[in-house]
N, C-alpha and C positions, 0 to 999 in steps of 0.2 A: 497227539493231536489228530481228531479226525477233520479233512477238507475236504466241502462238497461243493459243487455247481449248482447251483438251479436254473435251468430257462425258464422263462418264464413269458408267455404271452397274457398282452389286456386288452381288456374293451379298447374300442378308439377313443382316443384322446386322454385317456387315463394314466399313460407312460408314466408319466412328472409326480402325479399323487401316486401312486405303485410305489416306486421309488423311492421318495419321501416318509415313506410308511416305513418302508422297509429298512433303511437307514436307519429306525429308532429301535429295530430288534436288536435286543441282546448282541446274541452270536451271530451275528451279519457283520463278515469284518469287509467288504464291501459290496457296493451295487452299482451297476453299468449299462448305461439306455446302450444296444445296441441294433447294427442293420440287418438286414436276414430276417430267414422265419422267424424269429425272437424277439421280443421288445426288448428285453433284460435281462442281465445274466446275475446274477448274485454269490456271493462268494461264503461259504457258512463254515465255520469253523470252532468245531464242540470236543470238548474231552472227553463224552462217551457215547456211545449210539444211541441209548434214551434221548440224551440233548435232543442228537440229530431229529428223533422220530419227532421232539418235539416241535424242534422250531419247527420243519418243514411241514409236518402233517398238520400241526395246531395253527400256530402264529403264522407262518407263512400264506399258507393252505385258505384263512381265512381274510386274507386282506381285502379290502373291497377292490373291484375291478380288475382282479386276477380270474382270465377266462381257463388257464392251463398252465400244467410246471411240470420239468424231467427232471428229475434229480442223477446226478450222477457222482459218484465216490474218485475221490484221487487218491491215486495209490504212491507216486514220489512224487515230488517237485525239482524242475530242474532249472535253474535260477542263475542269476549274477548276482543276486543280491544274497546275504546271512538269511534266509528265511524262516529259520531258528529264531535268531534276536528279534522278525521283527512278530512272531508270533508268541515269544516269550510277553512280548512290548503289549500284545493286546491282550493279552489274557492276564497281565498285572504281576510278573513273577521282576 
């Protein structure tokens, strides 16, 4: 499983519709209004690097009222929780 981040800055007042949007892509297994230089941070989670190019470069890339995105790649996770079970949970295995 690849995990990636996106920050993500928008227009003013667009947060909520960003967000909203973004929650209906595929492999967006979450999204989070945050404080700081970033409005949002997004959580994306694809089986192979094509996905990723997709969501982020296509779907993401194009949502309205997105003015900028970093993407960044996670390399472990280090957790309390099974993060195994719960991304077996979203990807339907």
């Amino acid at each position: 499983m690849i995990t990636s981040i996106v920050m993500i800055k928008c227009e003013t007042g667009r947060v909520k519709s960003v967000a909203e949007a973004l929650v209906g892509i595929e492999d967006v297994a979450e999204v989070y209004s945050v404080t700081g230089e970033w409005d949002i941070f997004t959580v994306v989670r694809v089986k192979e690097f094509d996905s990723l190019a997709t969501v982020v470069s296509e779907q993401i890339a194009s949502t309205p009222g997105i003015t900028k995105t970093v993407t960044t790649l996670a390399f472990r996770c280090y957790s309390k929780h099974d993060m195994e079970k719960v991304w077996a949970q979203h990807i339907g295995e």
